[in-house]
C-alpha positions as a Markdown table, in Angstrom:
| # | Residue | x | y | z |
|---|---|---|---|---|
| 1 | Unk | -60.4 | -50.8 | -11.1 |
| 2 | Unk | -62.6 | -51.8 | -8.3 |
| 3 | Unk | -61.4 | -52.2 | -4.5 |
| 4 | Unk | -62.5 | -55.9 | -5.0 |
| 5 | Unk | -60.6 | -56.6 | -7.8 |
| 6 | Unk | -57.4 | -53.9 | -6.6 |
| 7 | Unk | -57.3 | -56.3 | -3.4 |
| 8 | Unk | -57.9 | -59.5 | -4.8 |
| 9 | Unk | -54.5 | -58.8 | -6.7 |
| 10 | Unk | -52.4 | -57.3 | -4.0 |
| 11 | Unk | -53.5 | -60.8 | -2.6 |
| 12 | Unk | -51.8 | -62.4 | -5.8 |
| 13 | Unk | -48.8 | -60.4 | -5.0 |
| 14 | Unk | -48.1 | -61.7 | -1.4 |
| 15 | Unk | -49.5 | -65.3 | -2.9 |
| 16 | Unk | -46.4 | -64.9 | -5.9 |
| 17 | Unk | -44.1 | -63.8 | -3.2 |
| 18 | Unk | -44.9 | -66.0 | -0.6 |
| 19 | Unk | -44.4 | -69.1 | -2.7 |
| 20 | Unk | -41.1 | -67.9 | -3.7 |
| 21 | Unk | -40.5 | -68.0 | -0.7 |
| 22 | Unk | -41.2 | -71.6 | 0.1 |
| 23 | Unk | -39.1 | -72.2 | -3.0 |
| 24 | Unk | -36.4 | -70.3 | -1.2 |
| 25 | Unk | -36.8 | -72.3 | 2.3 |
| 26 | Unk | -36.3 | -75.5 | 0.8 |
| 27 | Unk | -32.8 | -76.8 | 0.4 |
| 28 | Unk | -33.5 | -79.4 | -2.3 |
| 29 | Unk | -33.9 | -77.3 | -5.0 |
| 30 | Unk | -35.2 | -80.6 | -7.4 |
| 31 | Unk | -37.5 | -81.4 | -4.4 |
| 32 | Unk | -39.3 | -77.8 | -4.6 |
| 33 | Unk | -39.5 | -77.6 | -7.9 |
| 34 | Unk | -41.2 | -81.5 | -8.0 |
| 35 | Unk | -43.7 | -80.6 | -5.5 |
| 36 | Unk | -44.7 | -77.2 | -6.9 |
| 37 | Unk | -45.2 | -78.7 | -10.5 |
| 38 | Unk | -47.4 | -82.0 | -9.4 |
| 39 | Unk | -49.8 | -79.3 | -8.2 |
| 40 | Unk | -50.1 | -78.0 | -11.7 |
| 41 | Unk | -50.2 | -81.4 | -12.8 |
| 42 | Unk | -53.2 | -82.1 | -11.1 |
| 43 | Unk | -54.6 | -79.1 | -11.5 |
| 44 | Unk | -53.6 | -79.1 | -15.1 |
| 45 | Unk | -55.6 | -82.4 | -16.1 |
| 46 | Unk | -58.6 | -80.8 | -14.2 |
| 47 | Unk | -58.6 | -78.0 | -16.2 |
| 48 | Unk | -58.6 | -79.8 | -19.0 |
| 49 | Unk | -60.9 | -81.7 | -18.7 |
| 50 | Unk | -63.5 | -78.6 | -17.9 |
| 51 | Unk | -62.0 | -76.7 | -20.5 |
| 52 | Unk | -60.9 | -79.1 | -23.4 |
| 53 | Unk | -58.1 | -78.8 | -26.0 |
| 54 | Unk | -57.7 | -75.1 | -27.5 |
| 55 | Unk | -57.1 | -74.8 | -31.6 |
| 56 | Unk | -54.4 | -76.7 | -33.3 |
| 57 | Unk | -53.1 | -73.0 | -33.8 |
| 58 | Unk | -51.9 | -72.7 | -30.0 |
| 59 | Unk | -49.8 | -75.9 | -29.2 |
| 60 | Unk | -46.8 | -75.0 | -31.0 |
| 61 | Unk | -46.9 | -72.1 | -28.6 |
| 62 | Unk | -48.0 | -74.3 | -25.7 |
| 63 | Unk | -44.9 | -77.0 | -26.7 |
| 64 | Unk | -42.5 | -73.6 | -26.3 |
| 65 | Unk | -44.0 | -72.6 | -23.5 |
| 66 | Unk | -43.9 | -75.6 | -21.6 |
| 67 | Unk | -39.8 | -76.1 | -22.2 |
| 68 | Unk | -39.6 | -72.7 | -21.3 |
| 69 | Unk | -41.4 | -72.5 | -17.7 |
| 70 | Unk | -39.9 | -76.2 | -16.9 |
| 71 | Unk | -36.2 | -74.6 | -17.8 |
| 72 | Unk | -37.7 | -71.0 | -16.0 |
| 73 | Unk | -38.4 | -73.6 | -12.5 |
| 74 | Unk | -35.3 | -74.7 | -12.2 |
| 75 | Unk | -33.4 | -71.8 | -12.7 |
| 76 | Unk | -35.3 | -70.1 | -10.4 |
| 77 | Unk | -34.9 | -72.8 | -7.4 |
| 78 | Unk | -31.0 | -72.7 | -8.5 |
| 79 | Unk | -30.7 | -68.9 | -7.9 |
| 80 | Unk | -32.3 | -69.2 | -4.6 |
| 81 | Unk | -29.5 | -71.8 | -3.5 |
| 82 | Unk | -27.0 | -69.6 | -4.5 |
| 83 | Unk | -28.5 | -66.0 | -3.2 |
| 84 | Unk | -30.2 | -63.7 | -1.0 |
| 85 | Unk | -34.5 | -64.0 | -1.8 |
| 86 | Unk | -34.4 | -60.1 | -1.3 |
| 87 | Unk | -31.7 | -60.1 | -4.9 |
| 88 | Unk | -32.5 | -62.6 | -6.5 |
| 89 | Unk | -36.9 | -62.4 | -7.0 |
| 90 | Unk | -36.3 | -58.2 | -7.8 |
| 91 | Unk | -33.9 | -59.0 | -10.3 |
| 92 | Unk | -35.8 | -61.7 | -12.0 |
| 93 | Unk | -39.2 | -60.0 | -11.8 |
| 94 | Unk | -37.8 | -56.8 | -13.3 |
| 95 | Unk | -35.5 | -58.2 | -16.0 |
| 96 | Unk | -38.6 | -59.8 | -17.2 |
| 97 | Unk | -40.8 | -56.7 | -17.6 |
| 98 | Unk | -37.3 | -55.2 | -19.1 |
| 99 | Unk | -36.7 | -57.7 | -21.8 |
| 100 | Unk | -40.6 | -57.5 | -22.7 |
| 101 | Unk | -40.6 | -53.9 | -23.4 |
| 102 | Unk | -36.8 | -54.5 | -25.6 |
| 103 | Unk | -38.8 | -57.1 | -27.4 |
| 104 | Unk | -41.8 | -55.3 | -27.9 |
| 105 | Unk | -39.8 | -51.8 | -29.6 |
| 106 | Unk | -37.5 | -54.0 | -31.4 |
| 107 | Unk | -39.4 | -57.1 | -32.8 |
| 108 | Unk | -42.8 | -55.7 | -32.8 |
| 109 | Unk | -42.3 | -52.5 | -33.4 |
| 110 | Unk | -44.5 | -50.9 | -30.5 |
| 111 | Unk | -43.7 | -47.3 | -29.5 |
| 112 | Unk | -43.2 | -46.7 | -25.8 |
| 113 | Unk | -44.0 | -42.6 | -24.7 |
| 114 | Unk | -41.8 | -40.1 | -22.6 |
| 115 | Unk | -42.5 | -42.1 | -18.9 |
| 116 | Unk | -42.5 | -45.9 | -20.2 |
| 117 | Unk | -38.7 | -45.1 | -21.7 |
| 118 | Unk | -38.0 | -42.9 | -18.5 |
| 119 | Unk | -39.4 | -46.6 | -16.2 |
| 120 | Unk | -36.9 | -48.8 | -19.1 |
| 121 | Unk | -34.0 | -46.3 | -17.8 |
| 122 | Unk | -35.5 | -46.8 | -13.9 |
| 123 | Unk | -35.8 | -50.3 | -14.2 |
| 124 | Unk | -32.4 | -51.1 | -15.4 |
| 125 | Unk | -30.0 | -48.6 | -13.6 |
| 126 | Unk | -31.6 | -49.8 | -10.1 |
| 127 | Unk | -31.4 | -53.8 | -11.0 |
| 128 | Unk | -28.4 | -53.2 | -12.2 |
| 129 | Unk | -27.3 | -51.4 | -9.2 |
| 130 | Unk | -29.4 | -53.9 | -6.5 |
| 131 | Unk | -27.4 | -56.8 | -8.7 |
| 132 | Unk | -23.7 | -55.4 | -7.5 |
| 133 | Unk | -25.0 | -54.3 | -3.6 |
| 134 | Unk | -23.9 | -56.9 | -0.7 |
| 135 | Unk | -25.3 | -60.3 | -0.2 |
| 136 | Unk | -23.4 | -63.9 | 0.3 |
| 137 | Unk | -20.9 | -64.6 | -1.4 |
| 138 | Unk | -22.2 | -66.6 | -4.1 |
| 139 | Unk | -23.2 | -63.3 | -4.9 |
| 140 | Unk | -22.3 | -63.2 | -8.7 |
| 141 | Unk | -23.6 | -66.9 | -9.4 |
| 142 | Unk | -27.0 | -66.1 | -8.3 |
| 143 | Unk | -26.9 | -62.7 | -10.4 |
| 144 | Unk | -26.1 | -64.9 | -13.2 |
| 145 | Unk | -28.8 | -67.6 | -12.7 |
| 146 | Unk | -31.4 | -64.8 | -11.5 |
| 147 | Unk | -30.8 | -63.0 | -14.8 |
| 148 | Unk | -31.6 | -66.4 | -17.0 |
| 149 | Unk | -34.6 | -67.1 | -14.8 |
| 150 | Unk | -35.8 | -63.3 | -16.1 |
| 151 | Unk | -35.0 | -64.2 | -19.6 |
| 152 | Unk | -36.8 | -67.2 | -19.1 |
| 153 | Unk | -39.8 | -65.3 | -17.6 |
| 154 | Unk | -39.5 | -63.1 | -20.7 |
| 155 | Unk | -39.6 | -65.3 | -23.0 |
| 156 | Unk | -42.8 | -67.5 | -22.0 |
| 157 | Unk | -44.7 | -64.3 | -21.5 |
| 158 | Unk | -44.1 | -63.4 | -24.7 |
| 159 | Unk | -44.8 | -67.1 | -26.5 |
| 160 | Unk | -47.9 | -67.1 | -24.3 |
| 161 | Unk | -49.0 | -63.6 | -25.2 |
| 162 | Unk | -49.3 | -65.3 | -28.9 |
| 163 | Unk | -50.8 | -68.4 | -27.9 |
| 164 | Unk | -53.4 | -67.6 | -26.1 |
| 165 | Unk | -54.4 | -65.3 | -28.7 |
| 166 | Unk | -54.8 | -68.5 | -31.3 |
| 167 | Unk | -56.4 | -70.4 | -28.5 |
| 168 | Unk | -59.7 | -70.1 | -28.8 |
| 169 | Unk | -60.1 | -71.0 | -25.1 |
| 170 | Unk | -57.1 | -69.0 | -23.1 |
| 171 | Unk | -58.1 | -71.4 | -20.0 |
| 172 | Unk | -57.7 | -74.0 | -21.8 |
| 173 | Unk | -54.5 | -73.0 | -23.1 |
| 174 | Unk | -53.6 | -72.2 | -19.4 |
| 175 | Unk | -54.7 | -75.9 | -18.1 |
| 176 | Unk | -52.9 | -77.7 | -21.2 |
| 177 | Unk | -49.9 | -75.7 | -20.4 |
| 178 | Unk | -50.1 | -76.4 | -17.0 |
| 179 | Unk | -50.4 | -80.4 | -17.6 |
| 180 | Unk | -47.3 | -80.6 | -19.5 |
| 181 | Unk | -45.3 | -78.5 | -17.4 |
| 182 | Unk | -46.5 | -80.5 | -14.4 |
| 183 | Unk | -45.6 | -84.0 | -16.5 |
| 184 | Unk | -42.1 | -82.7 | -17.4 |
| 185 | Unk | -40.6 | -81.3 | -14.3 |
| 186 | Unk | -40.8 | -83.8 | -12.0 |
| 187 | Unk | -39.3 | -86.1 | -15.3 |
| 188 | Unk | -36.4 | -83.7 | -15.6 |
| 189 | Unk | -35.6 | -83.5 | -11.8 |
| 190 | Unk | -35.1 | -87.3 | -11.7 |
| 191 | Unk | -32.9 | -87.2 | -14.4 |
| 192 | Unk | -31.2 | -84.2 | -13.1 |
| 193 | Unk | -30.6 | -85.7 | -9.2 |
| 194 | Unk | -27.1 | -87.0 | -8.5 |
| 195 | Unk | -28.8 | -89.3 | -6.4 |
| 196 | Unk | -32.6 | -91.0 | -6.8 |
| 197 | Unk | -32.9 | -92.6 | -3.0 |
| 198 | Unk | -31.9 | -88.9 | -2.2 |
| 199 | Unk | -34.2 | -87.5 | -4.6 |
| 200 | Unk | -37.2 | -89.7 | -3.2 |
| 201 | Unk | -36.3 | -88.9 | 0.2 |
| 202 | Unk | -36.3 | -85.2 | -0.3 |
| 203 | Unk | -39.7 | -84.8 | -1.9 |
| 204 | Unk | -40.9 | -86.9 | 1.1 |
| 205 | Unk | -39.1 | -85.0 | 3.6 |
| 206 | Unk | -40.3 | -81.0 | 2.1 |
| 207 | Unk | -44.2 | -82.4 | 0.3 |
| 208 | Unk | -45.8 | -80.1 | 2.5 |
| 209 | Unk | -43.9 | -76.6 | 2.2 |
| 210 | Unk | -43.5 | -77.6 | -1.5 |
| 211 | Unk | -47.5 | -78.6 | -2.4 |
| 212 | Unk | -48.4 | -75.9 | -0.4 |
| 213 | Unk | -46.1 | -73.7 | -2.9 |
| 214 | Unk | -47.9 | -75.1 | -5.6 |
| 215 | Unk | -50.8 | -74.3 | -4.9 |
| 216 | Unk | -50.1 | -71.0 | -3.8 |
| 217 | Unk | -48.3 | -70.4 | -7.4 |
| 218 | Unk | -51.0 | -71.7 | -9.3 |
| 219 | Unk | -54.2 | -69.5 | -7.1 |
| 220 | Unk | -51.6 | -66.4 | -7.6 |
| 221 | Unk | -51.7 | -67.4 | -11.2 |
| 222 | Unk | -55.7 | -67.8 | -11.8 |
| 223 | Unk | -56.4 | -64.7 | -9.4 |
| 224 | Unk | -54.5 | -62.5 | -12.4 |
| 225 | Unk | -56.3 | -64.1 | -15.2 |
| 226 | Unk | -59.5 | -63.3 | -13.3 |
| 227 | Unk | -58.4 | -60.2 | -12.7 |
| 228 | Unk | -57.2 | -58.6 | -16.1 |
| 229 | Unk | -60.8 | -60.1 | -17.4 |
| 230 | Unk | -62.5 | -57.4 | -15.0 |
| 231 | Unk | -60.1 | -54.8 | -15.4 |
| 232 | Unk | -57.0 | -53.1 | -17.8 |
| 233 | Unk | -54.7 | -55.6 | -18.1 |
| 234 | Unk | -51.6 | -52.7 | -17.5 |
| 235 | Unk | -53.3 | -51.7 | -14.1 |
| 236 | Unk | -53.1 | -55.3 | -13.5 |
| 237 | Unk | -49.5 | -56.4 | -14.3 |
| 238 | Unk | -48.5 | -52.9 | -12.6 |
| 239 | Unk | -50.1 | -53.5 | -9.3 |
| 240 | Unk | -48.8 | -57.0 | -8.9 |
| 241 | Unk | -45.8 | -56.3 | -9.0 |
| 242 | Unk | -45.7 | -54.8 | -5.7 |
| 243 | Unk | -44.4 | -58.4 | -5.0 |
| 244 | Unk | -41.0 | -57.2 | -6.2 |
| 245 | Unk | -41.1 | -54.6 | -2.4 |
| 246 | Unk | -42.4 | -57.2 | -0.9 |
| 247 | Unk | -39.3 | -59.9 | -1.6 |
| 248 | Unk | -37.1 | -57.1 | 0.7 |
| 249 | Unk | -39.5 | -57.6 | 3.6 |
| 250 | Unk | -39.8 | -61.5 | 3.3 |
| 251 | Unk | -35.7 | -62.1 | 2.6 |
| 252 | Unk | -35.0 | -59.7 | 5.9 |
| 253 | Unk | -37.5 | -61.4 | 8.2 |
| 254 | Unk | -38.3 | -65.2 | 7.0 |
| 255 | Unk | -34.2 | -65.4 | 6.1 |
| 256 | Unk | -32.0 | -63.1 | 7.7 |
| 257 | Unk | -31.0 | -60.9 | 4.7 |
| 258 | Unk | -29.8 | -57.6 | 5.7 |
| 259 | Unk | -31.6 | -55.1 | 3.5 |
| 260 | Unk | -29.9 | -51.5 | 3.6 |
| 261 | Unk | -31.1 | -48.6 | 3.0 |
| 262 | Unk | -29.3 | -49.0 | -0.3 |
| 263 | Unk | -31.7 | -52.3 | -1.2 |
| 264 | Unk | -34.6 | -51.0 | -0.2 |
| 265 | Unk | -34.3 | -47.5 | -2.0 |
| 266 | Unk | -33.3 | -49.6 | -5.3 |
| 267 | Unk | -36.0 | -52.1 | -4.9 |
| 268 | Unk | -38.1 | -49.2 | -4.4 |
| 269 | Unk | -37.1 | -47.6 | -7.5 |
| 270 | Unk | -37.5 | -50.9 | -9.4 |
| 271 | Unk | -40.8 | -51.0 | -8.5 |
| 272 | Unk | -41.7 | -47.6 | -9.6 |
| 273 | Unk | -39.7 | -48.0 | -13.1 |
| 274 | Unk | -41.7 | -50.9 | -13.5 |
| 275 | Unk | -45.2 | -48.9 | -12.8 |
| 276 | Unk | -44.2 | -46.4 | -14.9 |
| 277 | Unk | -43.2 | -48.9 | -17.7 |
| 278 | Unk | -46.5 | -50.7 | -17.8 |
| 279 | Unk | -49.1 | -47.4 | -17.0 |
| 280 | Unk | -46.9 | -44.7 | -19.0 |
């Protein structure tokens, strides 16, 4: 991997934590997750218009996947209501690479060596333990809504993995997935509000944290698929997932969290599990 490409995707690292972040600073958690998907709305119908419609093949896949990152939005806005960013985004992030490497021995019958099954072990007994350590009190309810946003994760990353595949054209796969998901989250969040004026009101009152989330989520998003098309896509998933050490730094600094010694040696540990998981 080249030093261009090695830090054009630490850059997608602080891009993926950073707009986590914003997601995390806004209190209207059907605001945030409006805002963030009209930017791959937009971006979405661009996309396809440069890149057309991929094979019939793909859109049962892109249908899935669509339902699946609309439900993985607002699961993730609802666990950063309820929890610390510095619990929450590890556990998510790592569940995912977890459940992909369960699915993969199980269901598709890949073999993981020595240091992959020594990362699985890694991975779960520190999210596991960074799960139980100290945080607010809503402690358990954003452990539980954490963990669903990683199964969530999980499971588009794996309908994807297939998709794109039977694409034909993985971008434009990417910018058809991208315009659905952009269509049916804002559709959802109105249905979802308890109230529409105060719906309205807070998408007017947070559009420019929350577009600027957007857009940072979708650049962190095309900087990876440019990225693993220069170099191994393992090296690539490994290294951005340095954004899992850097949710301690952002939750302790942008929110107050108090990450111990004991977070920060387990998120640590997470991340090297998961390194070892994806480059064993």
């Amino acid at each position: 991997m080249t030093l261009t490409v090695t830090a054009v995707v630490l850059f997608a690292a602080v891009l993926h934590s950073g707009w986590n972040a914003i997601a995390k600073a806004i209190p209207d958690r059907l605001a945030a997750s409006t805002l963030i998907a009209l930017v791959y709305l937009v971006s979405g119908i661009a996309g396809a218009l440069v890149f057309g419609m991929p094979l019939e093949a793909s859109w049962p896949f892109i249908a899935a996947s669509a339902c699946l990152q609309t439900m993985y939005l607002i699961l993730l806005t609802t666990s950063y209501k309820h929890g610390d960013f510095s619990q929450v985004y590890p556990l998510a992030r790592g569940l995912a690479v977890l459940l992909v490497a369960a699915v993969a021995m199980t269901v598709l019958a890949e073999q993981l060596n020595p240091v992959q099954l020594a990362g699985v072990a890694v991975v779960a007994g520190s999210l596991l333990s960074l799960s139980l350590t100290g945080g607010r009190t809503g402690n358990r309810r954003a452990t539980l809504f954490a963990v669903l946003t990683g199964i969530s994760v999980a499971a588009y990353t794996l309908v994807d993995g297939v998709g794109m595949r039977l694409s034909g054209e993985p971008l434009g796969y990417v910018a058809w997935l991208f315009l659905l998901q952009g269509a049916m989250i804002p559709m959802l969040c109105w249905w979802l509000a308890p109230s529409r004026g105060g719906f309205v009101r807070g998408v007017r009152s947070h559009w420019k944290p929350g577009l600027l989330g957007g857009f940072m989520s979708m650049l962190a998003y095309a900087v990876v698929v440019w990225a693993q098309s220069l170099a191994p896509l393992a090296l690539v998933s490994a290294l951005r997932e340095t954004s899992v050490l850097l949710a301690g730094v952002i939750g302790a600094v942008f929110f107050s969290e108090r990450f111990s010694r004991v977070r920060m040696g387990l998120t640590a540990a997470a991340v090297c599990g998961i390194v070892a998981l994806q480059l064993g």
